[in-house]
C-alpha positions as CSV (number, residue, x, y, z in Angstrom):
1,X,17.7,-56.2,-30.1
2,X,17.9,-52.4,-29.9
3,X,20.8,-50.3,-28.5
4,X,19.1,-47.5,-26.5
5,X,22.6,-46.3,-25.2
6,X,25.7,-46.8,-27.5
7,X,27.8,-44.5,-26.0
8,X,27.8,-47.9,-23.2
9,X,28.4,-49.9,-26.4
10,X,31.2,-47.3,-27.3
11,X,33.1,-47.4,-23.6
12,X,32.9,-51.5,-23.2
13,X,34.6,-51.8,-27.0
14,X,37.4,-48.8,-26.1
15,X,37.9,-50.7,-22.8
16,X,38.6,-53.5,-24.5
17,X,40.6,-52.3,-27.7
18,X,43.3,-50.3,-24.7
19,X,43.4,-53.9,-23.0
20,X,44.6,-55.4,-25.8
21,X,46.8,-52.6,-27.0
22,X,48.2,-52.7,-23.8
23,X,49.1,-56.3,-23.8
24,X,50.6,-56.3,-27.1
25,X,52.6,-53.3,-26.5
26,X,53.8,-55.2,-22.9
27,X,54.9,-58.0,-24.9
28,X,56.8,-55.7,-27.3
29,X,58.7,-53.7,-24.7
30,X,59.7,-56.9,-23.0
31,X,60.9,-58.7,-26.0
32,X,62.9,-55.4,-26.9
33,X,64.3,-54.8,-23.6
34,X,65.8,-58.5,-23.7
35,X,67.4,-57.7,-27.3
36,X,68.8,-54.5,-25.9
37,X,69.8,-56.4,-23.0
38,X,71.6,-59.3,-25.1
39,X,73.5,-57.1,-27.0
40,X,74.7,-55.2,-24.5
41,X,76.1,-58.3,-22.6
42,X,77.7,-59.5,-25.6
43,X,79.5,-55.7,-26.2
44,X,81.0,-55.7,-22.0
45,X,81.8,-59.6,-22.1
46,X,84.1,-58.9,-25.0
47,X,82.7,-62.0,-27.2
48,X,83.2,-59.5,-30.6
49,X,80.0,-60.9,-32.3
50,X,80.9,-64.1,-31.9
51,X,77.1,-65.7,-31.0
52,X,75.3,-62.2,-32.1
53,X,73.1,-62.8,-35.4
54,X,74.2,-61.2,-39.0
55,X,71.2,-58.9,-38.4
56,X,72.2,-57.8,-34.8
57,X,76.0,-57.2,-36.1
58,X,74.4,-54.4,-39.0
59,X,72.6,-52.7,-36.7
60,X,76.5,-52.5,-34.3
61,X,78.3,-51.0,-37.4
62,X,75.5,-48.6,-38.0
63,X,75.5,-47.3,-34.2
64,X,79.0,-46.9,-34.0
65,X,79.0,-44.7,-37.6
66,X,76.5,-42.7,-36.3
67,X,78.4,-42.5,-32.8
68,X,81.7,-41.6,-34.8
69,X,79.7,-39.0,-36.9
70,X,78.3,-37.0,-33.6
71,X,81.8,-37.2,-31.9
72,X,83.4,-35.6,-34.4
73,X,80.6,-32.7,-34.6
């Protein structure tokens, strides 16, 4: 079989590469927007960590240095 016309070739394959990309990336922001989300609740309800992962609690102490070094600026 001979491709007379790859630029055809070249725009079915791009098509398809930002379809996937944009699935995957859809995916991403939704999974990080409930993250976000959960650890926001937990910070207004007042739970103090108490059901937030080891992981989730690192990344708390690091915001609030960073908040504490920009204040202080």
């Amino acid at each position: 079989m001979t491709v007379t016309q790859p630029f055809v070739v070249c725009m079915v394959v791009g098509a398809m590469t930002f379809l996937i990309a944009k699935s995957f990336l859809n995916i991403f922001s939704f999974s990080m927007d409930a993250i976000l989300q959960s650890f926001l609740l937990d910070e207004a309800m007042g739970f103090a960590g108490v059901a937030r992962p080891d992981s989730m609690a690192d990344f708390k102490e690091k915001v609030e240095k960073r908040t504490k070094s920009v204040v202080e600026k």
